[in-house]
N, C-alpha and C positions, 0 to 999 in steps of 0.2 A: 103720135106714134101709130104704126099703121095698125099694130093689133088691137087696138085699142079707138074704135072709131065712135064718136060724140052723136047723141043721138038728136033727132031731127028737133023734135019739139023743144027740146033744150037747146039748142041751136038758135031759134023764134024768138024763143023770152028772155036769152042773154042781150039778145040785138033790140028787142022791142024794148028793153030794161036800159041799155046804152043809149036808144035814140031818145027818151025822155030826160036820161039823166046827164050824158058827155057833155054840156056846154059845162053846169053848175062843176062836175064833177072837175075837168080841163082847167077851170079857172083855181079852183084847189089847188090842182096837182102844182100846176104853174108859179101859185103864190109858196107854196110850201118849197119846190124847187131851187126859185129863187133864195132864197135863205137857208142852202143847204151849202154844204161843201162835198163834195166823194175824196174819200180818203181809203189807207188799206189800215185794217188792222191785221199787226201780227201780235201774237199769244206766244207768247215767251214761258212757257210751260214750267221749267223749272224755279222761275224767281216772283213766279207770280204777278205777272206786269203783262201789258201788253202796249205796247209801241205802237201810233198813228206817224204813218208818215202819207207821204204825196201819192198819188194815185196814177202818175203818169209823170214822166221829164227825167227827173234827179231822185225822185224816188226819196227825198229830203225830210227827216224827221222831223215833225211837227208837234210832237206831248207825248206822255205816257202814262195810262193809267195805271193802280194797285188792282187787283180786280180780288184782292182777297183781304179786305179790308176791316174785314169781323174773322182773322186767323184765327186769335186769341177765344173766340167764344168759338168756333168752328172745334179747335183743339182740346178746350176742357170737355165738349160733350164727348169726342171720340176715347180720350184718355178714360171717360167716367164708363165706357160701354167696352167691356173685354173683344166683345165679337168686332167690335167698330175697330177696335185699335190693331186686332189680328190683320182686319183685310188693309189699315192704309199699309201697315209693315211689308205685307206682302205685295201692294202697288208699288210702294218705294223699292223693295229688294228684287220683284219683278221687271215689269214694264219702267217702271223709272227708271232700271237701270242706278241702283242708290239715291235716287233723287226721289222726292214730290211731286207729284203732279196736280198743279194749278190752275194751270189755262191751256184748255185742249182746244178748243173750239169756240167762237163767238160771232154775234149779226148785230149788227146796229138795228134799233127800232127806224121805222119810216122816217118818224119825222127828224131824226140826229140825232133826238136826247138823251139814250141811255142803248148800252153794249150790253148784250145778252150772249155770260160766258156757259161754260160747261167745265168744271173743277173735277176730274177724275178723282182727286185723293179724298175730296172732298163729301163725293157722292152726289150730287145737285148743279144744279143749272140757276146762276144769281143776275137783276136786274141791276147793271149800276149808273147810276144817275151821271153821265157825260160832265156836268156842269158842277157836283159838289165830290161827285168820289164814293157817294153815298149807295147802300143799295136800296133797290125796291121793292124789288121779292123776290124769295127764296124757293125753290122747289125740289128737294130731296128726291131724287130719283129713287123706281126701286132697286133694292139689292145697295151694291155696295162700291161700284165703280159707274161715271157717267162718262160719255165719251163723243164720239163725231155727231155733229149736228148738221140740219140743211133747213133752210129756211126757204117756206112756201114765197110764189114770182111775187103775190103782192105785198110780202114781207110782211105779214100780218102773223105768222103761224111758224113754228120752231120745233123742229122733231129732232129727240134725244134719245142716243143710244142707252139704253141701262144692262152694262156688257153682261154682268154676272147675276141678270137678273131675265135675260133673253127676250126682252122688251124694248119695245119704243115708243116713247111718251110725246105726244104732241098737244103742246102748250100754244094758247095765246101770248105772244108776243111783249103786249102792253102789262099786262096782269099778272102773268104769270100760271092761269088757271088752266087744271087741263081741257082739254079739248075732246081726247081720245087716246086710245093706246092700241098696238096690236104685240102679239108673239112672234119670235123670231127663230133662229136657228140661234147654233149656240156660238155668244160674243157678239150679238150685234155690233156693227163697224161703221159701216161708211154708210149713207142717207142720203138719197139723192131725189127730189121732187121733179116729174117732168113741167116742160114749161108749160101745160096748159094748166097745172096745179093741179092737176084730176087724180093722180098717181103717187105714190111713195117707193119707192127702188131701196130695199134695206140688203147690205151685206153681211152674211155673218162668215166670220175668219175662225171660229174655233178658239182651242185651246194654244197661242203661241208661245206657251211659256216652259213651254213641255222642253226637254231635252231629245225626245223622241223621235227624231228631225229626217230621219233615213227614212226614203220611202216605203219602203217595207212596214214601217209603222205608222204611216199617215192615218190609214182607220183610226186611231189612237185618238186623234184628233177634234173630234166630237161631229156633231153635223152643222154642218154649213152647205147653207143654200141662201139666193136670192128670194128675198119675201116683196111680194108686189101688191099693195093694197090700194083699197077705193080713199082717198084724200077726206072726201068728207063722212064716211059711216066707217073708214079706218075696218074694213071687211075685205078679206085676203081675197084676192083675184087671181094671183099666180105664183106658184112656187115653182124656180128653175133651179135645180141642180146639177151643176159643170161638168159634175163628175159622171155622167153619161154622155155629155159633149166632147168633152174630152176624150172621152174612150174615144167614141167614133172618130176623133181629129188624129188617134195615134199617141194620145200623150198620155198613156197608163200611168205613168210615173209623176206626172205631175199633179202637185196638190188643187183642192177644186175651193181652195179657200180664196174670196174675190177680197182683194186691196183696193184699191183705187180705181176708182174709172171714171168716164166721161163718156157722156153721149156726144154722137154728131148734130149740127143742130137741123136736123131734121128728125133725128130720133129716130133712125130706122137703124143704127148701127151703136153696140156699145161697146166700147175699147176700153180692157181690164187688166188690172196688174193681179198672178196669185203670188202665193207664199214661196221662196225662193229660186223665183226665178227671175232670169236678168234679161226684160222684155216684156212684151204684153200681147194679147192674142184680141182678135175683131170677133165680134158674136152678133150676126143678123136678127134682128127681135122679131121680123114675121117669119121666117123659115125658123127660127129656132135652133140656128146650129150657130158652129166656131167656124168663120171663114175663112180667116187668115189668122198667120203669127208671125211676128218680129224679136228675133233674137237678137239683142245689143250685146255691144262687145262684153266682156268682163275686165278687170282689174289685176294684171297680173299678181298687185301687191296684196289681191284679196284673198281671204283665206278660203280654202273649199270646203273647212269645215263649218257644218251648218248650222253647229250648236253655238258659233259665236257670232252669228249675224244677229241682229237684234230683232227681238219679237217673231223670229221668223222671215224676216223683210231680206229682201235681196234691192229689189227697186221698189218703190214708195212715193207716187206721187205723178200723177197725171193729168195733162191740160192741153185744150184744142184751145185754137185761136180764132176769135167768130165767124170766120169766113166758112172754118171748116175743111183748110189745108195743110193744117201743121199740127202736130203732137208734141206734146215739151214734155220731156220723160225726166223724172227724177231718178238717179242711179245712186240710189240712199248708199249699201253697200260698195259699190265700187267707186264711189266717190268721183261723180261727174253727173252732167247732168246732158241733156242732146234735144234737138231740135231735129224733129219726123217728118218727113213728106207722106202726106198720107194715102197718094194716090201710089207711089213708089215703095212707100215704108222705109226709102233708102235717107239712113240719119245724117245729119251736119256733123260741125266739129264737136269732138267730146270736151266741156269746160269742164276742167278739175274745178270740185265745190268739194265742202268737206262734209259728209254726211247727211245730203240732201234730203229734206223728208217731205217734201208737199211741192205741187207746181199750180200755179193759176195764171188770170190771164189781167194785166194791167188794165187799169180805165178805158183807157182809147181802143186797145186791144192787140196793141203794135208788139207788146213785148208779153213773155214768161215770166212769172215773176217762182222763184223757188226759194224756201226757207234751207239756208245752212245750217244745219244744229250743230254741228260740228266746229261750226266759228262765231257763232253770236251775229250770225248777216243774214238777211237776204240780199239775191241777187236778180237783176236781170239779164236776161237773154234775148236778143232781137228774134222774132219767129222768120223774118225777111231773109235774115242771114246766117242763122246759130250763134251769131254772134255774143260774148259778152259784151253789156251795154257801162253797169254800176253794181256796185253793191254796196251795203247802206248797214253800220254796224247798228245793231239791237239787242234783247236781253238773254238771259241766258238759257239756251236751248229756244231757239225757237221754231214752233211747230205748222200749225192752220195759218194762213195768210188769206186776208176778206177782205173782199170789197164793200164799202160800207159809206157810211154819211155821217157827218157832225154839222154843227150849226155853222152858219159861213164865219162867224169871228172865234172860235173855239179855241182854248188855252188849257193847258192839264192842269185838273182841281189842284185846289192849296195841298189834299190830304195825298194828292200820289207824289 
């Protein structure tokens, strides 16, 4: 990232550290590789399971884990604790939308053998053992709701939202121990690591639960801004808030709350979804400002009232293709989803999906892949063409979709 330039002497002893250690390290990696499989997991958020299927082709269901396998002892502590029991009610009657929430977020460990979720209802973040169903460790977030995760390039490190607690916890991976934590705005959201792992990119979205939806009362809202920290002393380096960006772009009206985004993979450009709107706007990271925006069509059949889109969401879900010339938008609210040129912003065909909440990018990288929650599927999209490719039924409500690893003969334990 260009604001952010590595400094010289550290530069010296990562390369002088590589040239003694790359053979030993290479033949690791190679044997460990060998006996992996890449697979995607999706987090089926309301039924507590999360679905491995193929990583690329047919997109073909391959197992499925419980990922809430100690419900039962999770449930009597909550039941035993008034305050515990106030906030699941309120996660289920809020954000669940009457439901649970189970599987928000998860990363496979490096080596395949165990899926690290994130349990909203739950509060905590659980290690569970790939091969028996079993967990590993447990780590209770603070406050009272756990949420979006990102997992550090060398998949060693797992940073967790703890929304109602305006924190974010980074955990060892293997262990479960923390690492570090820093403060956020309020509802931290979405987490994103840049790829030299030097960096932590946290979104906070506020209060979406509010009815208070007209912009006249987005102040209401709480504070949300992007928190930029140092990866390893977890020490804030940059606070951006949109909502001066914004002013200056002309969009007073619109909320500064960040949903989803992606970087370009050069990291000089970051492309963000906010709160009720149907589109995403470019924001230059060395100049500092909003470049551009992309208005997507809307949904005649969708409602304009904005106290029933959920959580605040209009669109929910974004993803660049590694090249770096395609956008795969999820149009959660209007129910479709679209394929960007990024150099034109002019979109493809709109594929009706139902309820779209998340987009990523397949193994190979050829396709979108988007969770329907609205049908119990994910689907693909070709980035080539906007095309739809397959879609692949799975559990119920599904959310985060990841690219991940299992062991190469991997079968779901006896106990899912």
């Amino acid at each position: 990232m260009p604001a952010f330039r590595p400094r010289h002497l550290c530069s010296v002893a990562a390369a002088l550290v590589l040239t003694f250690t790359a053979p030993a390290t290479a033949a690791t990696a190679a044997s460990d590789a060998a006996s992996l499989r890449e697979v995607m997991f999706v987090g089926n958020n309301w039924d507590g399971t999360a679905d491995v299927i193929k990583s690329t082709g047919d997109f073909a269901k391959i197992g499925r884990i419980n990922v809430i396998p100690d419900k039962d002892a999770r449930m009597a502590a909550i039941n035993a604790d008034p305050i515990k029991w106030i906030y699941f009610m309120a996660i289920r009657n809020g954000v669940g939308e009457g439901h649970d929430q189970f599987a928000d977020d998860m990363y496979s460990t490096p080596d395949g053998k165990s899926v690290v979720v994130s349990r909203p209802s739950f509060a905590d973040v659980v290690s569970i053992d790939l091969a028996t169903g079993k967990i590993n460790w447990r780590f209770p977030v603070s406050g009272y709701r756990s949420d979006h995760m990102a997992v550090s390039p060398d998949g060693t490190r797992v940073a967790v939202s703890a929304s109602t607690a305006n924190t974010v916890h980074v955990l060892d991976i293997y262990t479960g121990k923390q690492l570090g934590s820093f403060a956020t705005g309020d509802k931290p959201h979405e987490n994103i690591f840049t790829k030299d792992g030097k960096y932590i990119w946290n979104m906070a979205i506020g209060d979406v639960n509010t009815s208070l939806d007209d912009p006249a009362w987005d102040w209401t809202k709480g504070d949300r801004h992007i928190t930029v920290v140092d990866a390893t002393t977890y020490k804030q380096v940059r606070i951006i808030d949109m909502r001066d960006r914004l002013d200056a772009f002309g969009l007073k009206d619109f909320s500064d709350a960040v949903r989803p985004a992606v970087f370009s993979p050069d990291e000089s450009k970051l492309y963000f979804q906010v709160s009720f709107f149907n589109g995403f706007l470019e924001y230059d990271v060395a100049t500092d400002k909003i470049t551009r925006m992309k208005t997507l069509p809307k949904n005649p059949a969708t409602s304009e009232d904005r106290t029933t889109w959920v959580n605040d969401s209009r669109h929910h879900g974004i993803s660049m293709n590694p090249a770096g010339t395609k956008l795969c938008v999820a149009g959660t609210m209007d129910d479709y989803a679209t394929v960007v040129d990024r150099a034109t912003l002019q979109e493809g065909p709109l594929v009706t999906a139902s309820k779209p909440y998340w987009a990523t990018v397949s193994g190979d990288g050829k396709d979108c892949i988007i969770s329907e929650s609205g049908a119990d599927q994910v689907t693909a999209i070709d980035f080539a063409t906007g095309q739809k490719v397959t879609s692949v039924a799975v559990g119920d409500h599904p959310q985060r979709v990841r690219l991940g690893h299992v062991q190469e003969d991997w079968t779901s334990p006896s106990s899912s």
